[in-house]
Each structure stands twice: as structure tokens, then as C-alpha cells.
N, C-alpha and C positions, 0 to 999 in steps of 0.2 A: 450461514457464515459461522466459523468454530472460531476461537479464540479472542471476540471482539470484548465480551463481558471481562476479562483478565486486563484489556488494554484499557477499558472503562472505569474500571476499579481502580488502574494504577494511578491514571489521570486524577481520578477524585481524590485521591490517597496523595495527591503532588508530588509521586514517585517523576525520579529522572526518567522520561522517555527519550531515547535517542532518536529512534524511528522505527517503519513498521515497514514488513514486507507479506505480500499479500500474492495469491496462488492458488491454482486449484492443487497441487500437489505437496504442498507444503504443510511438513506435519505444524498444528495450532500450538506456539506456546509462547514463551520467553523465554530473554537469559538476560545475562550481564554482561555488556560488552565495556569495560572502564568502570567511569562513575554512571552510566546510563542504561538502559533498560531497554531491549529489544523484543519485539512484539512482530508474530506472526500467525498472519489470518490464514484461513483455509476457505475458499468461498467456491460453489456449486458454479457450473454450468450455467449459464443463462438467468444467473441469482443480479448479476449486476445492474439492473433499474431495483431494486428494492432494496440493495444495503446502504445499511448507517453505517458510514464512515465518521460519523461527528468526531470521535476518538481520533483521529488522522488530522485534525487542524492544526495547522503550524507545526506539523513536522513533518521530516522526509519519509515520503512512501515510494516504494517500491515494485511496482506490479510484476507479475513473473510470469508467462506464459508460454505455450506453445509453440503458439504463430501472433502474428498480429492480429490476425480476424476475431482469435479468443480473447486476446489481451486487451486491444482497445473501448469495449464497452466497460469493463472497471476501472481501466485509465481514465473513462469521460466522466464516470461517477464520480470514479476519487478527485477531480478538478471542481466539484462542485461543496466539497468541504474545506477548501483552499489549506494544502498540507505549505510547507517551504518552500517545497520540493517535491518535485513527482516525477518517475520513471518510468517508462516500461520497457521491460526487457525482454524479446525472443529473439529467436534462432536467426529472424532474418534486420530486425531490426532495434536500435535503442531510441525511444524518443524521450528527449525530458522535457517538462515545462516549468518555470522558473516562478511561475507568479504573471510573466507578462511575456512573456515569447515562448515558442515551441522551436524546438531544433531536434532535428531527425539527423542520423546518421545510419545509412545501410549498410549491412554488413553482407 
């Protein structure tokens, strides 16, 4: 995973983080969106049973994939650092989960 130490640092740092968005295509960085701080992973193929999402608790994340087949194993991971918010986004489907319910929407 690329850009996680940047998100770790900022948290320590008690920089505003707004939210993170996470992707295997997504180039690794930040910016400033407002007064908040945006954070973007870059994560491997088949990496999602071993990443540390710790950085992602209590904020919205993002997952950004291909299909659903790719996207959902780092949506199951990142529900397991319990962000606000969680999303995942592909071509065929958006699901978010809130904290206590999952709601699908097919596109």
C-alpha cells in the first residue's frame, strides 16, 4: 500500500483529515480540499487481507475499483477499522455502509 505513512503522520500530526480514497489506480498523495486534508492510497491486487487501515477510523473512505469482485475485499477490510463512512465504487455498483447498515445501489 503507497501513501498510508503520509495519512499516519497527518493523524499523529492532528492535521484535519477530511477523508481517504483508496484504489488500485490511484496515484498516492494528498491535498487540501477546504480546511481538510485528503488522503489517497494506492493498494496492490490481492494486498487486502494485510492492510492497515488504522489511519481510516472515523472518517469517510472510499474504495474505487474496477468491478465489484476487486473492490469488495478492501471494502470488507476497511469495515473492519470502522471509518464514518464507507463506500465502494465501480462501474457496476455503489455500496456504502454507514456504521450499521449496507445499502446497494445498481447501476
Amino acid at each position: 500500500m503507497l501513501g498510508h505513512d503520509d495519512l499516519v503522520k497527518a493523524r499523529l500530526a492532528h492535521w484535519p483529515v477530511g477523508g481517504v480514497d483508496i484504489g488500485t489506480d490511484i496515484t498516492p498523495g494528498y491535498d487540501r480540499r477546504g480546511k481538510a486534508w485528503w488522503f489517497y492510497l494506492q493498494v496492490a491486487e490481492g494486498e487486502a487481507r494485510t492492510l492497515d487501515l488504522r489511519g481510516c477510523h472515523g472518517l469517510p473512505v472510499f474504495v474505487h475499483a474496477d468491478s465489484y469482485e476487486s473492490g469488495w475485499p478492501v471494502f470488507e477490510r476497511a469495515m473492519d477499522f470502522e471509518p464514518v463512512l464507507l463506500s465502494l465504487c465501480a462501474p457496476e455498483v455503489v455500496i456504502q455502509f454507514d456504521g450499521e447498515r449496507l445499502t446497494q445501489w445498481d447501476i
